[in-house]
DSSP file (Angstrom, degrees, kcal/mol; ACC not computed):
  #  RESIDUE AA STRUCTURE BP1 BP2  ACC     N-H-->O    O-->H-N    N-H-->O    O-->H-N    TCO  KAPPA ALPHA  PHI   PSI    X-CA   Y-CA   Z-CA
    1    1 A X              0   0    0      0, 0.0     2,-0.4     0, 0.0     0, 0.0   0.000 360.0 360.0 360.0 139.7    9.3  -28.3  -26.1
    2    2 A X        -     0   0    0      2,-0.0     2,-0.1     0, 0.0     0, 0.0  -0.866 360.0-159.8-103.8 122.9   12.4  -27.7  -24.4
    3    3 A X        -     0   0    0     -2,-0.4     2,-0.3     0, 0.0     0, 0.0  -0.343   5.1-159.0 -67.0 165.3   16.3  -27.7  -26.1
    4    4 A X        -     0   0    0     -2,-0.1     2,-0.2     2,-0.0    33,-0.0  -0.849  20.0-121.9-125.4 150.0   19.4  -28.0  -25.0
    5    5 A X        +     0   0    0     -2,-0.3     2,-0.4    31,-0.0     0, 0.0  -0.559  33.8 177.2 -55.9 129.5   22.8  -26.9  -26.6
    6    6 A X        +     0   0    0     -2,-0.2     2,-0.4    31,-0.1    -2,-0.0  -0.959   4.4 178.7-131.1 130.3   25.4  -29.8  -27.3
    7    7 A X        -     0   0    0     -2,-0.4    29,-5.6     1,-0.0    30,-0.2  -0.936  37.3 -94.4-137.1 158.1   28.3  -29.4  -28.7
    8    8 A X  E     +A   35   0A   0     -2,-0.4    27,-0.2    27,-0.2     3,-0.1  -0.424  39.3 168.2 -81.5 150.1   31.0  -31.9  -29.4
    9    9 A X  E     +     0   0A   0     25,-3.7     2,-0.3     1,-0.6    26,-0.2   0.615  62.1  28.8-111.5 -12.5   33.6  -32.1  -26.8
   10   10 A X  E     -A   34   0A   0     24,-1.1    24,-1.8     2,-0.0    -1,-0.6  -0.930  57.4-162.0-169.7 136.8   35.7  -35.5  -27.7
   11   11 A X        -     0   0    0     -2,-0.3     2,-0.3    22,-0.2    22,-0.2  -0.942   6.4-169.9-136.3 136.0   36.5  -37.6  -31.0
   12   12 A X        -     0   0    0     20,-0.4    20,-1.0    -2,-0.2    18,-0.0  -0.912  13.7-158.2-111.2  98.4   37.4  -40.5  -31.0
   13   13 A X  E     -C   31   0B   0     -2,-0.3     2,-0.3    18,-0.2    18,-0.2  -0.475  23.1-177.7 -74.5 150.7   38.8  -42.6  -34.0
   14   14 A X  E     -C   30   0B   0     16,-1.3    16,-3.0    18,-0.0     2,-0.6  -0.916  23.7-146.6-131.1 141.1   38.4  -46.4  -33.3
   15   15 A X  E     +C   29   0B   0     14,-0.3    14,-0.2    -2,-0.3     3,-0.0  -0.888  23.9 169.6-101.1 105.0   39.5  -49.3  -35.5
   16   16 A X        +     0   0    0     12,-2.0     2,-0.2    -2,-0.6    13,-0.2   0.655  62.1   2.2 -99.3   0.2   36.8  -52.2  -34.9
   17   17 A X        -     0   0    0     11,-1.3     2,-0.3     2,-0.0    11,-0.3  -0.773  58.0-127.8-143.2-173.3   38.0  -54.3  -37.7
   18   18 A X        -     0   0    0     -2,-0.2     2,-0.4     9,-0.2     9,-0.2  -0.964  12.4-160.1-143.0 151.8   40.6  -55.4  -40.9
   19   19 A X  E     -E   26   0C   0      7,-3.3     7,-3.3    -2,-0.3     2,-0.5  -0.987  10.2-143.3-129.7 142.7   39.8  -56.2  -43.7
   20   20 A X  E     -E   25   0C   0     -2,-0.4     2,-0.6     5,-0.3     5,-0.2  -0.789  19.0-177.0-105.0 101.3   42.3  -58.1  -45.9
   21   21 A X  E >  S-E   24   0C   0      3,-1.8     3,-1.0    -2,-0.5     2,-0.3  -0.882  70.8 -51.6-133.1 113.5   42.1  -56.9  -49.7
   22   22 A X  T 3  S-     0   0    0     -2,-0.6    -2,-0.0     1,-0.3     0, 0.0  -0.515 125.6 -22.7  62.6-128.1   44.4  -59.0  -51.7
   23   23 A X  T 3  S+     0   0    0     -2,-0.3     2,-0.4    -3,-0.1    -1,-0.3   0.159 119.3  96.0 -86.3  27.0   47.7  -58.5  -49.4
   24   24 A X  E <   -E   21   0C   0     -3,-1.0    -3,-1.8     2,-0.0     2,-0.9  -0.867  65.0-147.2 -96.2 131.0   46.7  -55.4  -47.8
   25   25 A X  E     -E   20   0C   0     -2,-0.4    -5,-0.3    -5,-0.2     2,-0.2  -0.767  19.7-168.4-117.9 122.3   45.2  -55.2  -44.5
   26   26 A X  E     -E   19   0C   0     -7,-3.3    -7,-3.3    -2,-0.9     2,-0.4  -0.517  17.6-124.6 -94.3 146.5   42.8  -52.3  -44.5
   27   27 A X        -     0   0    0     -2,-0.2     2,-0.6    -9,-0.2    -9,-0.2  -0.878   8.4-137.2-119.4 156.1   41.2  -51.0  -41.2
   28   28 A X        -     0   0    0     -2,-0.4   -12,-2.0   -11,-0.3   -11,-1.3  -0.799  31.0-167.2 -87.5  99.9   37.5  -50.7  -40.4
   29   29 A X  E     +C   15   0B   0     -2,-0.6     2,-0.5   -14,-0.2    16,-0.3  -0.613  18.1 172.2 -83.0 131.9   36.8  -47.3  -38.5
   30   30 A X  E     -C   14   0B   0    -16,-3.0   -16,-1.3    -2,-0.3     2,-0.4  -0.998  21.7-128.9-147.4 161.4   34.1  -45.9  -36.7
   31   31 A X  E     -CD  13  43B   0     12,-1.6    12,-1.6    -2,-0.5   -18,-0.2  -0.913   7.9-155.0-107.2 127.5   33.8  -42.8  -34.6
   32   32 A X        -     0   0    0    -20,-1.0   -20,-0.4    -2,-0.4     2,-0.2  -0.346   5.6-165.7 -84.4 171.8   32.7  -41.5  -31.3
   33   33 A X        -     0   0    0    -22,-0.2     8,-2.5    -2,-0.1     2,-0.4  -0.761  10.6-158.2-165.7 109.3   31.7  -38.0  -30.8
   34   34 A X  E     -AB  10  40A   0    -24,-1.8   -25,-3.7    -2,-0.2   -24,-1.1  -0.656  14.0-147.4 -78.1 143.8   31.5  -37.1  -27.0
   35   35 A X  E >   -A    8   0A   0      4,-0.9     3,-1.9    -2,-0.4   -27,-0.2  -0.921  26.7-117.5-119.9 149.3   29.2  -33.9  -26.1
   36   36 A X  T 3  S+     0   0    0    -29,-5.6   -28,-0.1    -2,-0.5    -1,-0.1   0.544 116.8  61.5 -56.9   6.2   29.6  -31.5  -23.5
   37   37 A X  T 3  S-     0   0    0      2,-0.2    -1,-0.2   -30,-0.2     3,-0.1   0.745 118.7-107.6 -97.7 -29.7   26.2  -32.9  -22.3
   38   38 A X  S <  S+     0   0    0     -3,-1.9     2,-0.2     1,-0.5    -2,-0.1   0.070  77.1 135.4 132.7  -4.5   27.5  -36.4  -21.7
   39   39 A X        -     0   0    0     -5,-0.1    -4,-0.9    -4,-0.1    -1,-0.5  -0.572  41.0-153.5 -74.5 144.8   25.4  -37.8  -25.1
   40   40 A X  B     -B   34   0A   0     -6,-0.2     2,-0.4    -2,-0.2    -6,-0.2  -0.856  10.7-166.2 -99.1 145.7   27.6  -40.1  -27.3
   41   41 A X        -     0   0    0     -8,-2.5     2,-0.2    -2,-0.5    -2,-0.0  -0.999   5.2-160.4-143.8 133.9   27.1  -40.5  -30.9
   42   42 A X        -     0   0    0     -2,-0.4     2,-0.6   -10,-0.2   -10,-0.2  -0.737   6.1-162.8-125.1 165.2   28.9  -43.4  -32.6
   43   43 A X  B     +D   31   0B   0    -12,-1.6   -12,-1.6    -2,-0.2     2,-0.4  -0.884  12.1 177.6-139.1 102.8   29.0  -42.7  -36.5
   44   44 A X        -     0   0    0     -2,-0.6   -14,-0.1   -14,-0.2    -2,-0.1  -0.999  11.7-163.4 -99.9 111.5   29.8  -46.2  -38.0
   45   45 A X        -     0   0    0     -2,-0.4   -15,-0.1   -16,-0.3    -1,-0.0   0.249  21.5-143.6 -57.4   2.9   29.8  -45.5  -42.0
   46   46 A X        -     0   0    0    -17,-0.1    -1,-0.1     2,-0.0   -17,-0.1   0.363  34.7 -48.8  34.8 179.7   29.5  -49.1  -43.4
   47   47 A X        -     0   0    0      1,-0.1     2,-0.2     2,-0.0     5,-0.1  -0.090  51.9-116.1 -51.6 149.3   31.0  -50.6  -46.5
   48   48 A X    >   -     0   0    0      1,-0.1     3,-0.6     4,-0.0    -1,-0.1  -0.673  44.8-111.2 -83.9 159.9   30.8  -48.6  -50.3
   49   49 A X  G >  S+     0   0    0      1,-0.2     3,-1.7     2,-0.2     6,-0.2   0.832 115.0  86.5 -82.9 -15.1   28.7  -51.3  -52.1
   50   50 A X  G 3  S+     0   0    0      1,-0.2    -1,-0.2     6,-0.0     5,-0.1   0.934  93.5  47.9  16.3 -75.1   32.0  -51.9  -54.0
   51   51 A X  G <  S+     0   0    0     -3,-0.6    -1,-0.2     3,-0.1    -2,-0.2   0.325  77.9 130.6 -88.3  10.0   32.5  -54.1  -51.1
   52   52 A X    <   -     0   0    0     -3,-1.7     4,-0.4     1,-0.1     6,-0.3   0.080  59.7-129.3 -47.0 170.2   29.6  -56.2  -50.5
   53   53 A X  S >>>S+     0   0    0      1,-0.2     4,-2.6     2,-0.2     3,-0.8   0.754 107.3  58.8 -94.6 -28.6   29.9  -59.7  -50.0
   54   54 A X  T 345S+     0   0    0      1,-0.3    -1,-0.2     2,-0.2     6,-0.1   0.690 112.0  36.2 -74.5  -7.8   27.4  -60.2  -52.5
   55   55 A X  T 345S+     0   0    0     -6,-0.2    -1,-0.3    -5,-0.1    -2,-0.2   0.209 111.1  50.7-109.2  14.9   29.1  -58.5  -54.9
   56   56 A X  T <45S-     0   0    0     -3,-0.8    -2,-0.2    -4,-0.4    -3,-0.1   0.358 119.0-117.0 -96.1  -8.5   32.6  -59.3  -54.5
   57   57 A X  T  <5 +     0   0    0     -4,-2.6    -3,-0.2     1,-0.3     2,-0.1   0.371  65.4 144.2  92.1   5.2   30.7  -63.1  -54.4
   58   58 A X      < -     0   0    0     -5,-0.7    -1,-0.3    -6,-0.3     3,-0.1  -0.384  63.2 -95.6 -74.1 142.9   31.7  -63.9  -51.0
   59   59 A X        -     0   0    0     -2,-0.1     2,-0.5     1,-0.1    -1,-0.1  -0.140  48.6-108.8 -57.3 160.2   29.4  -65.8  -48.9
   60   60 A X        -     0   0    0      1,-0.1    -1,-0.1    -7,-0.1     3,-0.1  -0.573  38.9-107.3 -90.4 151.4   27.2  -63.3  -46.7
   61   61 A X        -     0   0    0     -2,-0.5    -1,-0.1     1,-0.1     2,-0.1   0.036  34.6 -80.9 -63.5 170.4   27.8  -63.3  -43.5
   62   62 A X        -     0   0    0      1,-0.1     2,-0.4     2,-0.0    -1,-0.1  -0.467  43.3-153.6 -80.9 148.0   25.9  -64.8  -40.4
   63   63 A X              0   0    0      1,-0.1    -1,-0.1    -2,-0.1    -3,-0.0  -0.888 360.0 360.0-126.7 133.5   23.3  -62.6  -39.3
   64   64 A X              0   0    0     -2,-0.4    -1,-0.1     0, 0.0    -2,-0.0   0.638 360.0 360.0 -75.8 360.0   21.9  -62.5  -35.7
């Protein structure tokens, strides 16, 4: 089996969302990570379960 070295070359912060808690509008983040090889890796953390819909009681969202 063959390796290769990659190391990150590029980060990127991106804001794909808001979220509105109470009057605040909080933003949703996710991360790129470019590599000197050309691979991208996208790092989306999700929600803390805090914030589920199902436990703040909000309906769940539509699912594809």
């Amino acid at each position: 089996m063959t390796t290769s070295a990659s190391n990150p070359h590029r980060l990127y912060l991106m804001q794909v969302a808001t979220m509105a808690i109470g009057s605040l509008e909080v933003p949703v983040p996710c991360y790129l990570i470019q590599t000197n090889n050309g691979k991208n890796i996208l790092i989306d953390s999700g929600l803390p379960p805090m914030l589920s819909c199902r436990q703040a009681g909000w309906p769940a969202p539509n699912r594809i």
